[in-house]
C-alpha positions as CSV (number, residue, x, y, z in Angstrom):
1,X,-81.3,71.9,109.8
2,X,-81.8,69.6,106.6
3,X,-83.8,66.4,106.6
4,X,-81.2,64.5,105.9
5,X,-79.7,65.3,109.7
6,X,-82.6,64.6,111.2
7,X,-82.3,60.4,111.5
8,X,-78.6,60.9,112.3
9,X,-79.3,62.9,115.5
10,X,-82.0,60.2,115.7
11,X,-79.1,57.8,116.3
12,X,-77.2,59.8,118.7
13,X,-80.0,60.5,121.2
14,X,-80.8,56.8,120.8
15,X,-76.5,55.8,121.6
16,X,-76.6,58.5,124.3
17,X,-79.7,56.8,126.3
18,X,-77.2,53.2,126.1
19,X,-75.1,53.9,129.3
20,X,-73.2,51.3,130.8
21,X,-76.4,51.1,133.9
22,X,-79.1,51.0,131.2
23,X,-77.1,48.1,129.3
24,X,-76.5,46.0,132.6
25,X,-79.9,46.5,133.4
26,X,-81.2,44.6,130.3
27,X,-79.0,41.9,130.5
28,X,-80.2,41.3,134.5
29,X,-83.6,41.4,132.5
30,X,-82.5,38.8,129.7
31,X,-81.1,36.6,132.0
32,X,-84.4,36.5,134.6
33,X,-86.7,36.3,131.6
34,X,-84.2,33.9,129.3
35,X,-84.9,36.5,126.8
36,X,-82.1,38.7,124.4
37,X,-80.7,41.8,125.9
38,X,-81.9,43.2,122.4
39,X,-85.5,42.8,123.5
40,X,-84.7,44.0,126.6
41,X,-83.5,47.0,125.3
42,X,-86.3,47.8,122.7
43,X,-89.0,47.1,125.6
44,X,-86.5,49.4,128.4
45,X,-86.3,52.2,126.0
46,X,-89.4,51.8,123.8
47,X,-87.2,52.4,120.6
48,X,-87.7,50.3,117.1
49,X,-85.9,47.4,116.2
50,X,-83.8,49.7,113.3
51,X,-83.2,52.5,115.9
52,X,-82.0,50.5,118.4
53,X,-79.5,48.6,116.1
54,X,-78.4,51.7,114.6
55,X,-77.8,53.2,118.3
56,X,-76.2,49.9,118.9
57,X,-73.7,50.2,116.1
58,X,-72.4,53.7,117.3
59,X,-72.2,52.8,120.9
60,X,-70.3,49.7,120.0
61,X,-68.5,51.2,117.3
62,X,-69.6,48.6,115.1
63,X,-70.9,48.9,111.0
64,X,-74.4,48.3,110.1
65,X,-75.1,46.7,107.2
66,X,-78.5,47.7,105.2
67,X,-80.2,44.9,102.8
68,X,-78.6,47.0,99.7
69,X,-75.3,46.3,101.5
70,X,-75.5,42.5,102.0
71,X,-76.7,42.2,98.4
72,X,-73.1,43.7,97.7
73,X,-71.3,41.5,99.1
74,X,-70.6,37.6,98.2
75,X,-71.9,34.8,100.9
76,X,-69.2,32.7,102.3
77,X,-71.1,29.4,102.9
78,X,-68.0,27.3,102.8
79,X,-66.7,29.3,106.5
80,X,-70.1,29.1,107.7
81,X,-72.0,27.0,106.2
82,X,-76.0,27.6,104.9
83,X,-77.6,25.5,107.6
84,X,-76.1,27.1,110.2
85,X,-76.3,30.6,109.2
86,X,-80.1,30.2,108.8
87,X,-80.0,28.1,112.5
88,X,-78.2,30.6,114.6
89,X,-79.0,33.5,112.4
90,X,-75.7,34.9,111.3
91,X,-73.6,35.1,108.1
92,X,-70.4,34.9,106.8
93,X,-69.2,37.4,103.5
94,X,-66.4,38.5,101.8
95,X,-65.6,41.9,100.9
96,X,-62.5,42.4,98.8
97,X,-61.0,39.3,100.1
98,X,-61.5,40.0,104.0
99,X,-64.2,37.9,106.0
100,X,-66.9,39.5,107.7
101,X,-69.4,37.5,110.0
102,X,-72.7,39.4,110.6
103,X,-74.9,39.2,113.6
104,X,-78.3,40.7,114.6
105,X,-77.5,40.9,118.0
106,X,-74.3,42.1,119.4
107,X,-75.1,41.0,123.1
108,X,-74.7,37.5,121.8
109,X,-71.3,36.0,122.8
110,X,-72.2,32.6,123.1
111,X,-72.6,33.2,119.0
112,X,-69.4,35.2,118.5
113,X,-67.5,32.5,120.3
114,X,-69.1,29.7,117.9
115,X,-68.2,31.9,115.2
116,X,-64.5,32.4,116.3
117,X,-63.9,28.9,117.0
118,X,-65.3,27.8,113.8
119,X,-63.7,30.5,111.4
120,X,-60.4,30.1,113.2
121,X,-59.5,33.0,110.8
122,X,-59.1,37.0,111.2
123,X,-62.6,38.8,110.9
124,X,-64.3,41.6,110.7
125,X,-68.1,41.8,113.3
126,X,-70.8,43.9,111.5
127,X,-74.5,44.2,112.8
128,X,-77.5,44.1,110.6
129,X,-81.6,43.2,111.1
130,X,-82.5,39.8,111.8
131,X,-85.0,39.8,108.2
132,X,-82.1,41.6,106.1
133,X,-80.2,38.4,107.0
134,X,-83.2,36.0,106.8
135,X,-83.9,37.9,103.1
136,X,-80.1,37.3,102.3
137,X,-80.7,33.6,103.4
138,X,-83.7,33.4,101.2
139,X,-81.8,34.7,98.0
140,X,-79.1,31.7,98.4
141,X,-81.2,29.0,99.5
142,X,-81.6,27.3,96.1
143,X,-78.1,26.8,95.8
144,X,-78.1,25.1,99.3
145,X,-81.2,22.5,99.1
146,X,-81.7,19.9,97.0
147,X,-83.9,18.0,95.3
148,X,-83.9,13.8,95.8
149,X,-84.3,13.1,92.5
150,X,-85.1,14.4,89.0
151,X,-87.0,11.6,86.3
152,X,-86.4,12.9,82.9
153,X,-89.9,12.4,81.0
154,X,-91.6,12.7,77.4
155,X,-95.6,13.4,77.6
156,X,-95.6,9.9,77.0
157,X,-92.6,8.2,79.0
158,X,-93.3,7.2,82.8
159,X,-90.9,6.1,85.5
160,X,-90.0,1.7,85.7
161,X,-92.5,1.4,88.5
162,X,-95.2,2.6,85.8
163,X,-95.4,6.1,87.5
164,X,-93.2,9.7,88.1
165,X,-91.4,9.8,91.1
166,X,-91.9,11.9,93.6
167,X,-89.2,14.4,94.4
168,X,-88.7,15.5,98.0
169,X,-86.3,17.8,99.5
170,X,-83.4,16.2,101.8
171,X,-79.7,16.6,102.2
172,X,-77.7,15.1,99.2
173,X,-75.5,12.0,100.1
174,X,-72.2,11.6,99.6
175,X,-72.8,10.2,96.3
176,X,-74.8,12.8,94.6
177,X,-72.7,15.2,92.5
178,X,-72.0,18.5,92.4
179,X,-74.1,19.2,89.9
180,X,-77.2,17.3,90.0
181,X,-76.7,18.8,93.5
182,X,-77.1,22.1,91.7
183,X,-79.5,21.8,89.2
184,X,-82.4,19.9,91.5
185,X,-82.2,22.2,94.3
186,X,-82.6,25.2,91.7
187,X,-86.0,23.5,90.0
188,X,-87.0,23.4,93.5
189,X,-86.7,26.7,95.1
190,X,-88.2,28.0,91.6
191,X,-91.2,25.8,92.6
192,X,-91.7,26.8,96.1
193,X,-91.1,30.4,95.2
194,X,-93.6,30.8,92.3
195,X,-91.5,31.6,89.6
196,X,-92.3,31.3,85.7
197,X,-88.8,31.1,84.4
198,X,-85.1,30.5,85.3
199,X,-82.6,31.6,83.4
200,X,-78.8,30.1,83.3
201,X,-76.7,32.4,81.7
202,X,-73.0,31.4,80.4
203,X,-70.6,34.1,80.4
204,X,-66.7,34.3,80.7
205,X,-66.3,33.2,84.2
206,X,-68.5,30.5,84.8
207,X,-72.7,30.8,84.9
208,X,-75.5,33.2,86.3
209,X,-78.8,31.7,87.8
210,X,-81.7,34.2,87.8
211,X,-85.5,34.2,88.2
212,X,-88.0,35.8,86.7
213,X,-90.5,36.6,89.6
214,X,-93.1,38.8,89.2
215,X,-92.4,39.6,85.8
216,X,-88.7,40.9,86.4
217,X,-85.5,38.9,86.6
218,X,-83.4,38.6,89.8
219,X,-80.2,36.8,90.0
220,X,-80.6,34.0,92.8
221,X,-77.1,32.7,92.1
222,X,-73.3,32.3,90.4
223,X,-71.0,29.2,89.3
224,X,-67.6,29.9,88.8
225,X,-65.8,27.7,86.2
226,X,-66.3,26.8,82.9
227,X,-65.9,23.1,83.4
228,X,-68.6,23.3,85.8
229,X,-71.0,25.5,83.7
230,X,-70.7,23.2,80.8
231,X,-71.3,20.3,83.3
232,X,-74.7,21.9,84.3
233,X,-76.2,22.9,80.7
234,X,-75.5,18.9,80.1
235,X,-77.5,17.9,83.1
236,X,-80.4,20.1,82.1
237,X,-79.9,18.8,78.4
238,X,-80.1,14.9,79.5
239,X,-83.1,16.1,81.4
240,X,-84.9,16.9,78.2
241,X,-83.3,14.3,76.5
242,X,-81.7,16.6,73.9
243,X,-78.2,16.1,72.5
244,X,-75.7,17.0,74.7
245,X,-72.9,17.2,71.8
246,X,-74.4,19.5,69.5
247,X,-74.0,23.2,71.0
248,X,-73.9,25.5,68.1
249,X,-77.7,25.2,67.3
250,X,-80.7,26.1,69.4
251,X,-82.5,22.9,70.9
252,X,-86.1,23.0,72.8
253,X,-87.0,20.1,74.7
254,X,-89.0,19.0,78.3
255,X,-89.5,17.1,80.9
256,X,-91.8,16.2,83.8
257,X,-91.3,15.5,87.7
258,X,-93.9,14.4,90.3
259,X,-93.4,17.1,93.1
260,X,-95.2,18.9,95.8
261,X,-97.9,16.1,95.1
262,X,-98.7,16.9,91.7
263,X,-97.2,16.1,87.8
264,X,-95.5,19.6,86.9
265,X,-93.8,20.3,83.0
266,X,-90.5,22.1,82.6
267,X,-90.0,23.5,78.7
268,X,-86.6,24.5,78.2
269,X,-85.1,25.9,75.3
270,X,-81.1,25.9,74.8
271,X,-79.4,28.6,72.8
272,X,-75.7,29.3,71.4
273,X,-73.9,32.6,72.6
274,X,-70.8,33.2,72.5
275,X,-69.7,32.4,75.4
276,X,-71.2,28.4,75.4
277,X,-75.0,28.1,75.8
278,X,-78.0,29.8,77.8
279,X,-80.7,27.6,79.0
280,X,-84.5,29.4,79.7
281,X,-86.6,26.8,82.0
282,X,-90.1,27.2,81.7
283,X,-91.9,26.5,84.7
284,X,-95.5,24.9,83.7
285,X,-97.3,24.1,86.7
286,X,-100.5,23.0,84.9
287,X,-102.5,22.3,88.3
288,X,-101.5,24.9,89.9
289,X,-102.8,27.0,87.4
290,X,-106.4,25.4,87.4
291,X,-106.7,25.8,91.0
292,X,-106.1,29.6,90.4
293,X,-108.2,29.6,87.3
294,X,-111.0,27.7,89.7
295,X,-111.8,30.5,91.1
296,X,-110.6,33.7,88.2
297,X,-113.0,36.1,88.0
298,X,-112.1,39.8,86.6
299,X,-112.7,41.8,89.8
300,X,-109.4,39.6,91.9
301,X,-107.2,41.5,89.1
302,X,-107.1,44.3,90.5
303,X,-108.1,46.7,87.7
304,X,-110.2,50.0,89.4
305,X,-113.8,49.6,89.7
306,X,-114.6,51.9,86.3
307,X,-112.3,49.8,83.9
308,X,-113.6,46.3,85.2
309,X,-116.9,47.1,85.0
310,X,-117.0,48.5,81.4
311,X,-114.7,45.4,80.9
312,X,-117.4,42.9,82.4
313,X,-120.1,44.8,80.0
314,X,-118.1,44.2,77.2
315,X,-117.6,40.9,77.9
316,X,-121.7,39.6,78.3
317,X,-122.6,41.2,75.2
318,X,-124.0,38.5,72.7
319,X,-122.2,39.5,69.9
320,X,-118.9,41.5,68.7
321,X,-115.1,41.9,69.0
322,X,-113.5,42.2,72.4
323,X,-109.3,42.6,72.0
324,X,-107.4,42.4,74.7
325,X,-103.6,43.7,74.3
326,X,-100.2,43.9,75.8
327,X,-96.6,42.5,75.6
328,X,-95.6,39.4,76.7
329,X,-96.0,38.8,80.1
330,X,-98.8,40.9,80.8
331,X,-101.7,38.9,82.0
332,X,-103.8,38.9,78.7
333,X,-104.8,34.9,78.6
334,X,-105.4,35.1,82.2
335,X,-107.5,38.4,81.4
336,X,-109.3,36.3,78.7
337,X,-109.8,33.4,80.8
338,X,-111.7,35.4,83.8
339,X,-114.3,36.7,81.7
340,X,-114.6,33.7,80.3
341,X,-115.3,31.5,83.8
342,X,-117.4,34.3,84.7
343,X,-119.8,33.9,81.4
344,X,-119.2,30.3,81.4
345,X,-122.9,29.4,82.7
346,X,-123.5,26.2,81.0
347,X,-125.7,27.7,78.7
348,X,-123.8,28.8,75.9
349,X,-121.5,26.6,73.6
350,X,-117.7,27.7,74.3
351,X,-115.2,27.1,72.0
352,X,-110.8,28.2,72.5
353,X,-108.4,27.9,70.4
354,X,-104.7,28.6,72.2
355,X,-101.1,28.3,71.4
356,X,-100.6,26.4,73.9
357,X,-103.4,25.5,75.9
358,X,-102.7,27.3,79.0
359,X,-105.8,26.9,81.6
360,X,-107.9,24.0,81.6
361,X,-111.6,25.2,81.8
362,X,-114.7,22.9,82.9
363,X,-117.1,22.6,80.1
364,X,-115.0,24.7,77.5
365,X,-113.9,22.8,74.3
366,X,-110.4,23.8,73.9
367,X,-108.5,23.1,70.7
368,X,-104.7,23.9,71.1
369,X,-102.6,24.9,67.6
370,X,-100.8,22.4,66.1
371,X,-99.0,24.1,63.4
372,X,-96.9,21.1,62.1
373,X,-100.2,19.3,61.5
374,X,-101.3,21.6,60.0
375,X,-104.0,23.3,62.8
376,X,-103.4,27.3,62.4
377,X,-105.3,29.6,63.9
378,X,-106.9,30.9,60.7
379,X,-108.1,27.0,59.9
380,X,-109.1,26.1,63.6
381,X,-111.3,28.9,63.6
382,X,-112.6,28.1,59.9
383,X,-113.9,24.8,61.8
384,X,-115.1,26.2,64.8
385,X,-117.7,28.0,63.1
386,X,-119.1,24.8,61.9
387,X,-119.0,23.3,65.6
388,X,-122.2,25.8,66.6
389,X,-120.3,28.2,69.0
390,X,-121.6,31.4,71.3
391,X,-118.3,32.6,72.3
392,X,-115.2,32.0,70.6
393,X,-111.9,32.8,72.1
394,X,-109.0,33.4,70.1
395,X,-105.3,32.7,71.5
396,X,-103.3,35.6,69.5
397,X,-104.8,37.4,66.4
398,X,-101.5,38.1,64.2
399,X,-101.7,37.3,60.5
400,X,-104.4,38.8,58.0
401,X,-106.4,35.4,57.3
402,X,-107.0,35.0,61.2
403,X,-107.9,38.8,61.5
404,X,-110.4,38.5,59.1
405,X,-112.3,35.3,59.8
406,X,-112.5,37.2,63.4
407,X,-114.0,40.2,61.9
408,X,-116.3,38.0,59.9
409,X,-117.6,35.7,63.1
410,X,-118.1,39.0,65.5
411,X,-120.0,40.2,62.4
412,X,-122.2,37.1,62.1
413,X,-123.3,37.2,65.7
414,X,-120.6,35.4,67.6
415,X,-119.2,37.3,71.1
416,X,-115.0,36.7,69.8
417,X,-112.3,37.7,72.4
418,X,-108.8,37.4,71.5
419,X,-105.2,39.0,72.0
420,X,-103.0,41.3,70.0
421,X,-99.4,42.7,70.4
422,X,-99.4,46.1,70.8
423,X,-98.6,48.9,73.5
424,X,-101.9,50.3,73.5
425,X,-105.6,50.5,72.6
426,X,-104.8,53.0,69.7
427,X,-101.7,50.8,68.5
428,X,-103.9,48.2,68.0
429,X,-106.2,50.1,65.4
430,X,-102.7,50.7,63.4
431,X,-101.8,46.6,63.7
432,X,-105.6,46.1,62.2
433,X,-105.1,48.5,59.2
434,X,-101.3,47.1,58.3
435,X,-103.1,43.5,57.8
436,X,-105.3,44.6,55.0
437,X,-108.5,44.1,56.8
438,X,-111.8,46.8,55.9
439,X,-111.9,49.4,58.5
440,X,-115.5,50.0,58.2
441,X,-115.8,46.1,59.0
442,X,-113.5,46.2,61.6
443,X,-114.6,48.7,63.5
444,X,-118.5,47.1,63.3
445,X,-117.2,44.9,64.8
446,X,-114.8,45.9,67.3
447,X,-116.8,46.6,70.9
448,X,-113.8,47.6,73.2
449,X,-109.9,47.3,73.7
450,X,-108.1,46.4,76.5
451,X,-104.7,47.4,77.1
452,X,-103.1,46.4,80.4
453,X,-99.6,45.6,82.6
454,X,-98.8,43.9,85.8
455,X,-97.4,46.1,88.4
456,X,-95.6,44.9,91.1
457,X,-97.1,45.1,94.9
458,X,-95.2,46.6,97.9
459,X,-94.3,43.3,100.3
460,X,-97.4,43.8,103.0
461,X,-94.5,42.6,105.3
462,X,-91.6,45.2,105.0
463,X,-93.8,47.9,103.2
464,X,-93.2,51.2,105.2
465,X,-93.6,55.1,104.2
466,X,-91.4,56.7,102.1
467,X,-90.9,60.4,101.1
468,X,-90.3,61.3,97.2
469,X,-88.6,64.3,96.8
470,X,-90.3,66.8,94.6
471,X,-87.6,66.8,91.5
472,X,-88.5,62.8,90.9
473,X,-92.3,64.0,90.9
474,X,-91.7,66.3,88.5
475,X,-89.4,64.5,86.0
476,X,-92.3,62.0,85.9
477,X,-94.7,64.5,85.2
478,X,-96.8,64.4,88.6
479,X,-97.7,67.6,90.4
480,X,-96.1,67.0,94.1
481,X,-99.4,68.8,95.2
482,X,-101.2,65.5,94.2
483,X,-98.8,64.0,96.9
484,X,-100.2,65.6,99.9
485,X,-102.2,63.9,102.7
486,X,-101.2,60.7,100.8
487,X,-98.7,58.0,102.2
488,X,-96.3,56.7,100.1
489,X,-94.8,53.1,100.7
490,X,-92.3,51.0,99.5
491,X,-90.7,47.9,100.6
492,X,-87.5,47.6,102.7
493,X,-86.9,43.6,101.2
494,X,-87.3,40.6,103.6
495,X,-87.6,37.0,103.6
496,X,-91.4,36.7,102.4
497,X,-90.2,39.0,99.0
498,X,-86.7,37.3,98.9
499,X,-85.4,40.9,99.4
500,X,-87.2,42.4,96.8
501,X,-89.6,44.9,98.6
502,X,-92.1,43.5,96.1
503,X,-95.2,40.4,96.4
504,X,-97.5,39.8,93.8
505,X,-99.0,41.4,90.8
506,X,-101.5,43.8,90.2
507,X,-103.2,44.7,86.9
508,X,-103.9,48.0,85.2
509,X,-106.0,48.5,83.0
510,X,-106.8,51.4,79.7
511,X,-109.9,50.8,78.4
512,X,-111.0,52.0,74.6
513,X,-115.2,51.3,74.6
514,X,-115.7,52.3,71.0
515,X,-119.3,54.3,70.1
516,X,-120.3,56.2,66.8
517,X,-117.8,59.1,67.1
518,X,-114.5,56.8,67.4
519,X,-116.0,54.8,65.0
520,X,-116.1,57.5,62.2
521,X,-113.3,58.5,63.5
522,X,-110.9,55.4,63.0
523,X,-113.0,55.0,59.2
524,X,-111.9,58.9,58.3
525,X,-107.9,57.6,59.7
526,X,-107.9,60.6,61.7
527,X,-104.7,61.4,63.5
528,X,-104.3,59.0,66.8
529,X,-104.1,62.9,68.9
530,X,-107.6,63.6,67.8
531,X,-109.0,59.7,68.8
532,X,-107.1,60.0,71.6
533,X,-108.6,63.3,72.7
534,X,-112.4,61.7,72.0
535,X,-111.4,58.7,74.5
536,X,-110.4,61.0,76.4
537,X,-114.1,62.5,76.6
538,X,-115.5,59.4,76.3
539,X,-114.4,58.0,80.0
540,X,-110.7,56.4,78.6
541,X,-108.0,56.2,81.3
542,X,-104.6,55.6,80.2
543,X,-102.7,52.8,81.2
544,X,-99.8,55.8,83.5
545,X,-102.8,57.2,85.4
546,X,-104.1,54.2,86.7
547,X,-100.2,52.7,87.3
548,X,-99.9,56.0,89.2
549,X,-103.2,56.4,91.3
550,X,-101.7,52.8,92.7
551,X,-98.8,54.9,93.6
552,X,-100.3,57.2,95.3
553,X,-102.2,54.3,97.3
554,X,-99.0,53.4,98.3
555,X,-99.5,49.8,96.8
556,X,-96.5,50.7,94.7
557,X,-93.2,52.6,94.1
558,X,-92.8,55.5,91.6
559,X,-89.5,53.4,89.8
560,X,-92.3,50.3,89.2
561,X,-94.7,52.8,87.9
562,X,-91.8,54.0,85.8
563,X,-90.7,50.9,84.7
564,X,-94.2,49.2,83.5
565,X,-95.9,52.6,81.9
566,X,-94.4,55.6,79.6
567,X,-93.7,59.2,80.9
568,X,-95.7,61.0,78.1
């Protein structure tokens, strides 16, 4: 017998223990207790909520829809509409033209009734779990709420009254359009979910709505029409107050609403494609971010014990280079900024200077770049020096000048951390030597390298084990032996991940410490296969071993390990 029969005859001896007695039985029970026959049921016959549906589906001869299924199909909020589906629990799609209306529980007829007399239209009944629909909910519900209203705002522009308005979630009257409709209800779910960016897409039908949560994006929603597209990159551009007439240049703009009970900044940025514009929203919740950065220290990261605590060293010494590296998006500033509220005692003078000024630090003098004016990196620093500073930390290091007046401060007895684009702690030696700067200075310099991602979390709510055959162990290059007596997990999707399977963020970490031996070493420009082997010896753990031992925790999924780290 394979494995793959197994869960099928699952089913059957699940659909053979439904007899006609057993079923009137449970609804005797429902009734008494004003309880659902499906709890009665699951309680009677001790079974799990996704047996019994699946037993329910081949007793009643009806489909059941998974979470990957929904997601294939298109809602059909104008049959029922959202506020209802999320009331009663229920949904109506479309699958190549036909309607289908979805229910959790089958025994429901005062539902199916509602359903028939409000459809008043041929349709098909399907069955799926009460949090695959709530999760389906969750993924349209931006296009379905809306915000009161939306004050466009310069830094320095403030409402009639002499303050921003506040912005509060209602129905929209009568009189609100279509699109404002749209757009406000979008910048609100993106608040309330936590995202850092939406994107609106044009393409040839219409436009595409997606989110980038947890560092990947997800489309949330669609508009069909051109018209109606255009319509909504206009609302967004007298938002900014850009010009809404000139659409074959890029245009960057902003603006600022009082919501949730705090002032939060949108950036957004406008660019020509060919089929009309795209529109990136950046979401700057600047308050929100000091209340996380309140209480940042390195070890609620989540790197592994070794790594943050060579890290932490690093980071007290009184004197040297610490780099921190990554693409963008990886968690380097907020890296940065942990070590830096964890040395920031109040008895050392602490000097940043950022492009832009992300986290607002209590007693930290914090100088953001302003390039028009003339404020580079290279000259800000020149100045710090003068100002008298113990730690200096350095938004991005990426031109020679700035590279070098580093060099030169960690030299002269200043502790400088900073960031660097690369994909590793050995890429970053390479970036170094293309900008012209003295390796034998560098390297006195440099104390350690960081090189880190964000891997995505398992949802703690719909987590549950997984098996992973041996042939994807193997084309990732893990031993399945390394698999055994460990569980693996990954999410199912719900409402609390908005059907992703995934919540939150975790940080790995590959750590370069440098002593004598990589130091002569990086001087002689010996190949990166014989520094790497000396890390290697010297306690370095590369950035794959530490995505997979989360993994093998079952914090993770192999395709997220996959995704963030190379197979080498």
């Amino acid at each position: 017998m394979n494995a793959l029969s197994e869960p099928l005859l699952e089913v059957e001896a699940a659909a053979a223990l439904l007899t006609p007695q057993v079923i009137r039985a449970a609804r005797a029970r429902a009734a008494r207790e004003q309880g659902s026959v499906c709890a009665a049921l699951q309680d009677e016959l001790s079974l799990s909520p996704e047996l019994l549906l699946q037993a329910l589906g081949r007793r009643m001869h009806l489909e059941v829809l998974d979470s990957v299924a929904l997601s294939a199909m298109a809602p059909a909020f104008d049959a029922i509409g959202y506020a209802d589906a999320a009331r009663r629990g229920c949904l109506a799609l479309r699958e190549h033209g036909a309607l289908v209306v979805v229910v959790s529980d089958p025994f429901d007829e005062a539902l199916q009734v509602w359903c028939a007399e409000r459809l008043a239209a041929p349709h098909m009944l399907r069955l799926a779990a009460a949090d695959d629909i709530a999760a389906f909910l969750s993924r349209h519900e931006e296009s379905m709420r809306a915000i009161d209203t939306a004050l466009p705002a310069r830094d320095n522009v403030q409402a009639r009254s002499g303050e921003l308005e506040d912005l509060s979630i209602r129905s929209i009257g009568e009189g609100t359009s279509v699109v404002v409709k749209l757009v406000h209800s979008t910048l609100y779910d993106a608040l309330k979910s936590g995202v850092s960016d939406i994107h609106v897409e044009s393409n040839l039908h219409g436009l595409v709505i997606k989110y980038r949560l947890d560092g990947t994006l997800t489309q949330v929603g669609s508009i069909e029409g051109r018209e109606l597209a255009e319509q909504v990159l206009s609302r967004l551009k007298v938002m900014s107050e850009l010009d809404i007439a000139e659409r074959r240049v890029p245009q960057d703009g902003r603006f600022r609403v009082k919501a949730l009970g705090r002032e939060i900044d949108f950036r957004v940025s406008i660019m020509p494609s060919i089929h009309g514009e795209d529109a990136v929203v950046r979401v700057l919740d600047k308050q929100s971010l000091a209340d996380q950065v309140s209480g940042l220290r390195l070890d609620v990261l989540g790197f592994d014990e070794a790594t943050l605590a060579a890290f932490r060293r690093r980071s007290r010494d009184p004197y040297g280079l610490l780099l921190v590296t990554g693409p963008t998006g990886s968690g380097k500033t907020t890296t940065l900024y942990a070590a830096l509220s964890e040395i920031n005692h109040g008895h050392d003078k602490i000097i940043t200077i950022e492009d832009p000024v992300e986290y607002q630090l209590h007693g930290v003098l914090q100088i953001p770049v302003n390039e028009k004016k003339g404020l580079t990196f290279a000259r800000g620093l020149r100045s710090i020096l003068r100002h008298d500073p113990d730690r200096i930390m350095v938004g991005e290091i990426r031109d020679p000048e700035t590279a070098q007046i580093a060099i030169q401060a960690a030299l002269t007895g200043h502790l400088v951390l900073s960031t660097v684009h690369a994909n590793n702690v050995f890429d970053v030696i390479g970036r170094f030597t293309h900008m012209d700067v003295d390796p034998y200075s560098f390297v006195s310099a440099l104390t350690a390298v960081l090189a880190q991602r964000l891997v995505r979390i398992n949802c703690a709510h719909c987590s549950e084990a997984v098996s992973v055959s041996s042939a994807s162990l193997r084309e990732a290059l893990i031993d399945p032996a390394r698999t055994e007596g460990r569980v693996l997990k990954a999410g199912r999707g719900c409402g609390k991940c908005r059907g992703t399977g995934f919540k939150g963020r975790r940080a790995v970490g590959e750590l370069l410490v440098l002593d004598d031996a990589l130091r002569e070493l990086i001087v002689a420009r010996a190949p990166v296969r014989q520094i790497k082997e000396a890390a290697q010896r010297n306690g370095t753990r590369f950035l794959r071993d530490a995505a997979l031992e989360l993994f093998l925790d079952g914090l993770t999924t192999l395709d997220e390990v996959n995704r963030v780290t190379l197979v080498s």
